[in-house]
Legacy VTK file of the C-alpha trace (Angstrom):
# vtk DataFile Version 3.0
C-alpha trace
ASCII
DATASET POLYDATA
POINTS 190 float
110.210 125.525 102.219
107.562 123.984 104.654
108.637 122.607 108.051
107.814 119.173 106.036
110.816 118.619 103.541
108.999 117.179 100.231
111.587 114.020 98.564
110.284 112.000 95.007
111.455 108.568 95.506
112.608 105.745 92.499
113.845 103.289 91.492
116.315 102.481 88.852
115.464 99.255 88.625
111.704 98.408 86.518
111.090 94.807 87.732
108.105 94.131 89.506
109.795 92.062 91.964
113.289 94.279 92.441
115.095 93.930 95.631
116.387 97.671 95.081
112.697 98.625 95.049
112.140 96.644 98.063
114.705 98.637 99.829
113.362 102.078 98.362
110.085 100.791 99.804
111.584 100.414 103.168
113.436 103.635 102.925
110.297 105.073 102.240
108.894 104.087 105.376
111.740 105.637 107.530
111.357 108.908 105.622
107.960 108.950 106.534
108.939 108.241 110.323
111.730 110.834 110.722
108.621 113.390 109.106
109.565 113.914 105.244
106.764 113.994 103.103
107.753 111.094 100.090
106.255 111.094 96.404
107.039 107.282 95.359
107.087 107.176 91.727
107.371 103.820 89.202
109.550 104.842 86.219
107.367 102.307 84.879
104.729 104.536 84.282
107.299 107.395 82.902
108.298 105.331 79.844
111.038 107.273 77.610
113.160 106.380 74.873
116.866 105.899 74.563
118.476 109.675 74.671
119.330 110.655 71.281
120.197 113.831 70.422
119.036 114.011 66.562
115.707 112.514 68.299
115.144 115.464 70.703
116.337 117.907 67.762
113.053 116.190 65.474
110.241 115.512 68.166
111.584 117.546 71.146
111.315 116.660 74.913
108.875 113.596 75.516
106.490 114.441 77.500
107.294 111.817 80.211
110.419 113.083 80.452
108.413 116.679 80.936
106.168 115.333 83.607
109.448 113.905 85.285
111.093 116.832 85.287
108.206 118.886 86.908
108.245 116.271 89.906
111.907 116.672 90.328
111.310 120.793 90.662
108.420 120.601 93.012
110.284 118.212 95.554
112.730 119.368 97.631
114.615 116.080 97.689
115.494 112.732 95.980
115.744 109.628 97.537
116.772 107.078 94.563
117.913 103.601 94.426
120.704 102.740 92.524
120.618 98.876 91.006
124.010 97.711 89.832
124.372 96.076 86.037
127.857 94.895 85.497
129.346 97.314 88.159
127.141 100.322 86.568
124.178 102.335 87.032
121.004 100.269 85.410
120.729 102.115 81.572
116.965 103.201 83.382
118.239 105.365 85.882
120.820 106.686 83.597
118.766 107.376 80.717
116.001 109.153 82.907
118.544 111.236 83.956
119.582 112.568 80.554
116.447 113.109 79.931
115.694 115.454 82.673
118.463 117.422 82.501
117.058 118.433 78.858
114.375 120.593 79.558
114.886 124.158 79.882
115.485 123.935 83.068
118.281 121.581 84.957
116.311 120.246 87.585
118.549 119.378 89.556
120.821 122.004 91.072
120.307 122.568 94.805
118.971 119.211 95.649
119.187 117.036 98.174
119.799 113.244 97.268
120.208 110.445 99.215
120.785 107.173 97.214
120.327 103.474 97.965
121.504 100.115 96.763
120.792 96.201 96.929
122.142 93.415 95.450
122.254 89.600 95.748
126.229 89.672 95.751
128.067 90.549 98.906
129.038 94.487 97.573
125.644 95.522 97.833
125.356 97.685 95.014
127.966 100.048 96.263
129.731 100.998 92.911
126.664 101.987 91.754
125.386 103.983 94.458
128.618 105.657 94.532
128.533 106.513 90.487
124.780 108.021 91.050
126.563 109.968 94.112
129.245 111.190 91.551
126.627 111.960 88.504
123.855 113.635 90.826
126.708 115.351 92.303
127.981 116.703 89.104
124.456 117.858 87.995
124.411 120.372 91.120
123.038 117.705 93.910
123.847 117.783 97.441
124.963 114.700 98.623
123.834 113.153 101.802
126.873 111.339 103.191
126.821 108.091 103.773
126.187 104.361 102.167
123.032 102.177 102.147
124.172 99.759 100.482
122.578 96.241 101.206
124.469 92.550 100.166
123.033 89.540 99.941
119.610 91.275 99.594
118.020 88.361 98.340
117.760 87.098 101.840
117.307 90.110 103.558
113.610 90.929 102.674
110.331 88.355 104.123
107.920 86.622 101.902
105.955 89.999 102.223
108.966 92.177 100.898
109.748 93.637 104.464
113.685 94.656 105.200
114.052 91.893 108.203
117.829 92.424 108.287
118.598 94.919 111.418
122.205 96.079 110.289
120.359 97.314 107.136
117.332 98.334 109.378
119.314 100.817 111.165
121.281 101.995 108.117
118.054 103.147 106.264
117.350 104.950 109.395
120.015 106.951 109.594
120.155 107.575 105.689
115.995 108.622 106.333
116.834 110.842 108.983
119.818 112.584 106.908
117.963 113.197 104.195
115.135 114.703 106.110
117.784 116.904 108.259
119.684 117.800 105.501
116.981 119.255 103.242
115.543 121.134 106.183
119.161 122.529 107.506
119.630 123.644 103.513
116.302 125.342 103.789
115.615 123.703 100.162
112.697 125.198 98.211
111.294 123.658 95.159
LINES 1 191
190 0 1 2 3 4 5 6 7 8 9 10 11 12 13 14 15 16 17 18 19 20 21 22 23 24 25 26 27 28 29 30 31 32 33 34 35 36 37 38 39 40 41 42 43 44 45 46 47 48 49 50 51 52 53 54 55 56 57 58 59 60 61 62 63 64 65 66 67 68 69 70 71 72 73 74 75 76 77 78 79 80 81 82 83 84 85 86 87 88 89 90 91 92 93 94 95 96 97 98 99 100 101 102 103 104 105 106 107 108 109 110 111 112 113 114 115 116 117 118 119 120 121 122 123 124 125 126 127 128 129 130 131 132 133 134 135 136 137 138 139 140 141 142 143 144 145 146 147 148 149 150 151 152 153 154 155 156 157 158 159 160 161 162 163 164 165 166 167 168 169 170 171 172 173 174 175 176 177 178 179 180 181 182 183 184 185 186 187 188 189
């Protein structure tokens, strides 16, 4: 691996105006500052259909999920926020998910993954940060410790979509700088 830890950075969440991409945006930024080198990717422009099994077994591995899957093995890292739907993972993140652990390949063993969350309520997103934790885990991820998880995020962000809150300033900080640490310490090669 270079000195420069490479992460791919999403979100699970497609709307334009997402507070969860907001806060990927400004954990993005502190990435950036504590010297990681971030690809920020819109699933957005990695459409895929529902996983279906009898569908992969008649048209094979859509090429999206292909192209996905290729960014995932030439980054070192993830750094992936985790909307909550009904106390879930969005069906967006989940379903890319399946979909790049088909290829011939499982992407994900041996990476580093640091996960954020935002929500409007006063959790914060926190069960579904912690079920990406558990899945990414499961799939062969190491887990950087730790909880960015940011309530009442729908007043935490100015008119210009910049984190203002300092508690949740500092805490994507310290998530940045962990992932960046982590990935080095692991000596993680894509």
């Amino acid at each position: 691996m270079s000195t420069t830890p490479r992460i791919l950075a999403f979100s699970g969440s497609a709307r334009r105006e997402s507070l969860n991409r907001k806060l990927l945006n400004a954990a993005v930024t502190a990435v950036r500052e504590a010297s990681g080198e971030v690809t920020l990717i819109d699933l957005n422009d990695y459409v895929l259909p529902l996983y279906h099994g009898d569908l992969e077994d008649t048209e094979g591995l859509p090429g999206n999920a292909a192209k996905l899957i290729e960014l995932i093995t030439r980054h070192d890292a993830l750094l992936i926020a985790s909307p909550e739907y009904n106390s879930m993972l969005t069906p967006l993140l989940k379903n890319t998910i399946d979909w790049c652990t088909r290829g011939d390949e499982n992407p994900f063993p041996a990476k580093v993954a640091a996960i954020v969350s935002a929500s409007p309520g006063a959790f914060g997103g926190i069960r579904s940060l912690k079920l990406a934790q558990q899945l990414l885990l499961h799939l062969g991820c190491h887990i950087v410790p730790g909880n960015t998880a940011l309530p009442h995020a729908d007043q935490a962000f100015d008119t210009g979509g910049l984190l203002t809150d300092a508690r949740a300033q500092k805490s994507v900080r310290i998530l940045a700088a962990a992932l960046v640490d982590t990935t080095r310490k692991l000596g993680m090669s894509a």
